[in-house]
C-alpha positions as CSV (number, residue, x, y, z in Angstrom):
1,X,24.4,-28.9,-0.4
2,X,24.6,-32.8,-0.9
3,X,24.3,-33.8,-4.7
4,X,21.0,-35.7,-3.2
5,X,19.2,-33.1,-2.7
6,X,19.5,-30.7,-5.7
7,X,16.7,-32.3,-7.2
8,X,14.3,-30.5,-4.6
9,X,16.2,-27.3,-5.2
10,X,14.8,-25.9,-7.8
11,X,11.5,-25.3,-7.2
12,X,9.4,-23.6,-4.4
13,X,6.9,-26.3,-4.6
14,X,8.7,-29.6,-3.8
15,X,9.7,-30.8,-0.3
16,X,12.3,-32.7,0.3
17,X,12.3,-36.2,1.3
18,X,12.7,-34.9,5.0
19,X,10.1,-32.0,4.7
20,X,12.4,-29.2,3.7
21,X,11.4,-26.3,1.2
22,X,15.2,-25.0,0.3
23,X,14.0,-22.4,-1.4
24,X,12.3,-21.0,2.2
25,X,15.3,-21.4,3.8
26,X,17.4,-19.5,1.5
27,X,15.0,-16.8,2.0
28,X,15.6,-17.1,5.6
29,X,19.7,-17.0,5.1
30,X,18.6,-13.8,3.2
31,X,17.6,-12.3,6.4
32,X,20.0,-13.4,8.3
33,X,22.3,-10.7,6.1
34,X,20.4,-8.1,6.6
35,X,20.8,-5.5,9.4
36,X,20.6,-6.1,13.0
37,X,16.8,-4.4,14.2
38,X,15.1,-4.9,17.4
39,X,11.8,-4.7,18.9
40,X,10.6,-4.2,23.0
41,X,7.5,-4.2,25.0
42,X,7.3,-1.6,27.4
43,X,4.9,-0.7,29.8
44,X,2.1,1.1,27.7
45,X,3.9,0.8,24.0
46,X,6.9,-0.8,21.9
47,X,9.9,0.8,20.9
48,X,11.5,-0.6,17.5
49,X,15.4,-0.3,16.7
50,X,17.1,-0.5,13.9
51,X,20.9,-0.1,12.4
52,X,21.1,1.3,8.8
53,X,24.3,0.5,8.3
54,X,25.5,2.7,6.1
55,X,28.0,0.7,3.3
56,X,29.5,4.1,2.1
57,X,30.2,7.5,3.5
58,X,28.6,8.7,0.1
59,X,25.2,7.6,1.1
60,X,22.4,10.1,2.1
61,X,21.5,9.0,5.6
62,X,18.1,10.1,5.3
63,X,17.7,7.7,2.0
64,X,18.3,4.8,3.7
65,X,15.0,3.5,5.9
66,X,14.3,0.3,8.2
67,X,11.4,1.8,10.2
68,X,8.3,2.9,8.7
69,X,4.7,3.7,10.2
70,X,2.0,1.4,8.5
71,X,-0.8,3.4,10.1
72,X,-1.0,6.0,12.4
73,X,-1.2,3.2,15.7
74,X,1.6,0.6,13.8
75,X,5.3,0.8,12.8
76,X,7.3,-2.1,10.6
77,X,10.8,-2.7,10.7
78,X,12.3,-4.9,8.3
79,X,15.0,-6.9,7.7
80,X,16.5,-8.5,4.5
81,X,16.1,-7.7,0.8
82,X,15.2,-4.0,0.5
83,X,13.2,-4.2,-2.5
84,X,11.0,-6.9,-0.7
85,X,10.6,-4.7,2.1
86,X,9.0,-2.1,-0.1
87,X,6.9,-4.2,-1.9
88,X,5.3,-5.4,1.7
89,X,4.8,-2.3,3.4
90,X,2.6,-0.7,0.5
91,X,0.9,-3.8,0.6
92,X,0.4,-3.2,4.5
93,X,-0.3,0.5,3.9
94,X,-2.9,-0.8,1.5
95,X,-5.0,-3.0,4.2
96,X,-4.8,-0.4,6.9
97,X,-6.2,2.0,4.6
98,X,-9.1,-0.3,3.4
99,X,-9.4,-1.2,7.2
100,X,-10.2,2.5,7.9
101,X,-12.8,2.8,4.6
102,X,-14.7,-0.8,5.1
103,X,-15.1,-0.3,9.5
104,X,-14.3,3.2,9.8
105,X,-12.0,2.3,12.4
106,X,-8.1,1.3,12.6
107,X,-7.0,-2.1,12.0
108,X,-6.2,-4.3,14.8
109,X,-2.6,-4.9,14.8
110,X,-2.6,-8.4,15.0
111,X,-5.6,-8.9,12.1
112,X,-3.0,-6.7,10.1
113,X,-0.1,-9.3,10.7
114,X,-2.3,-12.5,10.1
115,X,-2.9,-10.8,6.5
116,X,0.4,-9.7,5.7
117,X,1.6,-13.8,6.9
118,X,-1.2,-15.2,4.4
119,X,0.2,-13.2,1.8
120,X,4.2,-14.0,2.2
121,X,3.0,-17.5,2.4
122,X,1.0,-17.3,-0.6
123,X,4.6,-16.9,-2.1
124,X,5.9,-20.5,-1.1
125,X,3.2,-22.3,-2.5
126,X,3.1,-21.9,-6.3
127,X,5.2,-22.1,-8.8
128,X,7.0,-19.4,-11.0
129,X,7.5,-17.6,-7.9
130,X,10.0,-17.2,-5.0
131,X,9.4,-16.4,-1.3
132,X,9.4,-12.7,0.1
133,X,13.6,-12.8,1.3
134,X,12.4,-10.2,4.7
135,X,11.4,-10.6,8.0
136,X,9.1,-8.2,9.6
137,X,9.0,-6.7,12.8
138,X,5.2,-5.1,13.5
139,X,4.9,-3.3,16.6
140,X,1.3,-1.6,17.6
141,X,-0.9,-0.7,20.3
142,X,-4.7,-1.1,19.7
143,X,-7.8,-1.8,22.3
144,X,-6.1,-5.0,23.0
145,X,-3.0,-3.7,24.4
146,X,1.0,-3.2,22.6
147,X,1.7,-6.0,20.3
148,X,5.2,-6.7,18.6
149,X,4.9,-9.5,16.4
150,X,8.1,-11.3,13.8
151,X,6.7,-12.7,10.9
152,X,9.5,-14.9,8.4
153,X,9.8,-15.8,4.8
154,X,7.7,-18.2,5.3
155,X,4.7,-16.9,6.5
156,X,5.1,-17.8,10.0
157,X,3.7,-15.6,12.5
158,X,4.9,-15.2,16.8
159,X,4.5,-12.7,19.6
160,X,7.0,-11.1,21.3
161,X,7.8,-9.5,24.5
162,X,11.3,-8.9,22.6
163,X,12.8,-9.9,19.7
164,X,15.2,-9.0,16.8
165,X,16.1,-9.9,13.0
166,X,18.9,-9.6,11.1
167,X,22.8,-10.3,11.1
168,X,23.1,-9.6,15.1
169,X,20.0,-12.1,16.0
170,X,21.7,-14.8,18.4
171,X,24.2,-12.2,19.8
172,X,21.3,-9.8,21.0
173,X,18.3,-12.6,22.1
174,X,20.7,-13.6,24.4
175,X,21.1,-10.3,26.1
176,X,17.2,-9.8,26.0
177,X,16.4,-13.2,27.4
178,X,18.9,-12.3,30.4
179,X,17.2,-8.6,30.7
180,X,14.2,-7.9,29.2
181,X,11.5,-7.7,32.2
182,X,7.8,-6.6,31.4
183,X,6.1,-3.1,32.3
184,X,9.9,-1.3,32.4
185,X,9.7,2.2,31.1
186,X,10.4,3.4,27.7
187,X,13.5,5.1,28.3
188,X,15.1,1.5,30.0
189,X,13.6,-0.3,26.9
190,X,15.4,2.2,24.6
191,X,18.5,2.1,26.5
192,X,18.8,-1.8,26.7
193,X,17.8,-2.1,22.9
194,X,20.9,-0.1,22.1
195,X,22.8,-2.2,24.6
196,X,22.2,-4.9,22.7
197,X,22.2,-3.3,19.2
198,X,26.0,-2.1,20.7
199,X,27.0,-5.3,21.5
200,X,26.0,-7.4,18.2
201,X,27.9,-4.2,16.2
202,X,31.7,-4.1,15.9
203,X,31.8,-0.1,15.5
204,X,30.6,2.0,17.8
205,X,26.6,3.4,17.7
206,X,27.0,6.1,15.2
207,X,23.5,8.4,15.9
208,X,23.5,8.8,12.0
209,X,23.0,4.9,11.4
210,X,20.5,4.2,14.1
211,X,16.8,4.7,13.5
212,X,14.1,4.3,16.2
213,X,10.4,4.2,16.1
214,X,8.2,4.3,19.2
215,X,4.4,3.7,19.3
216,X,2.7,4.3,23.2
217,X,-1.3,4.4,24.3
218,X,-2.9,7.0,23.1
219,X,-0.2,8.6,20.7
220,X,0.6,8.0,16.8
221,X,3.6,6.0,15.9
222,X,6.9,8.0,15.3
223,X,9.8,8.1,14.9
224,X,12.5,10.0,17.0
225,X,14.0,12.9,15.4
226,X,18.0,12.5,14.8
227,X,18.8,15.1,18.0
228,X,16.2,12.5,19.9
229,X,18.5,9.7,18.7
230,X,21.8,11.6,19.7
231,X,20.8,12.2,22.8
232,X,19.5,8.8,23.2
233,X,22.8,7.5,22.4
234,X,24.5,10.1,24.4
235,X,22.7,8.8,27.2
236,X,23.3,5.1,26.7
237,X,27.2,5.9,26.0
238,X,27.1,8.1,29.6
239,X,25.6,5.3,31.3
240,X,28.2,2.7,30.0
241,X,31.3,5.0,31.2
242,X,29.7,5.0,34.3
243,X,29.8,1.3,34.6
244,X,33.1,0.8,33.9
């Protein structure tokens, strides 16, 4: 950082002289280190991806969570600061729930996202506070249709077709851009997210590290059992020999 601009460091309420809040951005850099997580639209639902990365071999597998279901027609995965995470999902959790009391119906997934925005951007507006260091990836099928939206530290809210978060962004946009193609079937949207989750890791997909969540038309968000997720990978790992 130049010396000039350390004076609009320190707090979340000052721009910089070219319209900058640093403080957002850092948040944003936090993400950036987090794990690499992907989302796809597929013909009647949306399939989310995410790596775990596991830092030790001493480290329950089943401890360590990126996916989780919202409601019982959403799934988030997250990316970033883990305690950040947790502290926006029961905030989610909350809304659906209040959703379901109020209307006596299920929240619309992309009313759920606009509220879960104003509140992260709540955070880069006052003082005394710091922004939410996560970015979100909401996936959901309601009367409208499958939605997968990315929210940021910021507040900032975009639809996707396909996206991802994390350390292995660039690396796997560029293979989605190049293959992503609307109403493909789940099982091709599965096998190109690990593609790509394959090709932004170093190591090889370990089925213990990967987690998957899948939300279709007409069924409740879940996610896929660790023999599901083998033999997912199995599958991919097959295919890939075969192309060589």
């Amino acid at each position: 950082m130049q010396p000039g601009q350390m004076a609009y460091d320190r707090a979340i309420t000052v721009f910089s002289p070219d319209g900058r809040l640093f403080q957002v951005e850092y948040a944003r850099v936090a993400v950036t280190r987090g794990t690499t997580t992907i989302g796809l639209k597929f013909k009647d639902g949306v399939v989310l991806i995410a790596d775990k990365r596991l830092s030790s071999k001493l480290i329950e597998a089943d401890s360590v969570e990126k996916i989780y279901e919202v409601d019982s027609h959403i799934g988030v995965s997250t990316s970033g600061l883990v305690a950040d995470a947790r502290i926006i999902i029961d905030y989610a959790r909350v809304l659906a729930q209040i959703n379901r009391v109020t209307y006596d119906e299920p929240v619309l997934v992309e009313a759920l996202a606009k509220k879960i925005c104003d509140y992260k951007q709540q955070y880069t507006q006052y003082g005394g506070v710091r922004p939410f260091g996560i970015a979100l990836l909401i996936a959901g099928h309601d009367e409208k249709g499958p939605h997968l939206f990315e929210t940021d530290p910021s507040g900032a809210l975009f639809a996707y077709k396909a996206t991802s978060i994390g350390a292995g962004k660039d690396i796997v946009m560029e293979m989605l851009e190049a293959e992503h193609r609307e109403g493909m079937s789940r099982e091709d949207a599965v096998s190109l997210g690990l593609r790509a989750l394959q090709k932004a890791n170093e190591e090889p997909l370990n089925p213990v590290s990967v987690e998957i969540g899948v939300v279709q038309k007409g069924k409740h968000f879940r996610k896929l059992k660790d023999a599901e997720i083998k033999k997912s990978i199995n599958k991919f790992l097959g295919a890939e020999l075969k192309g060589d």
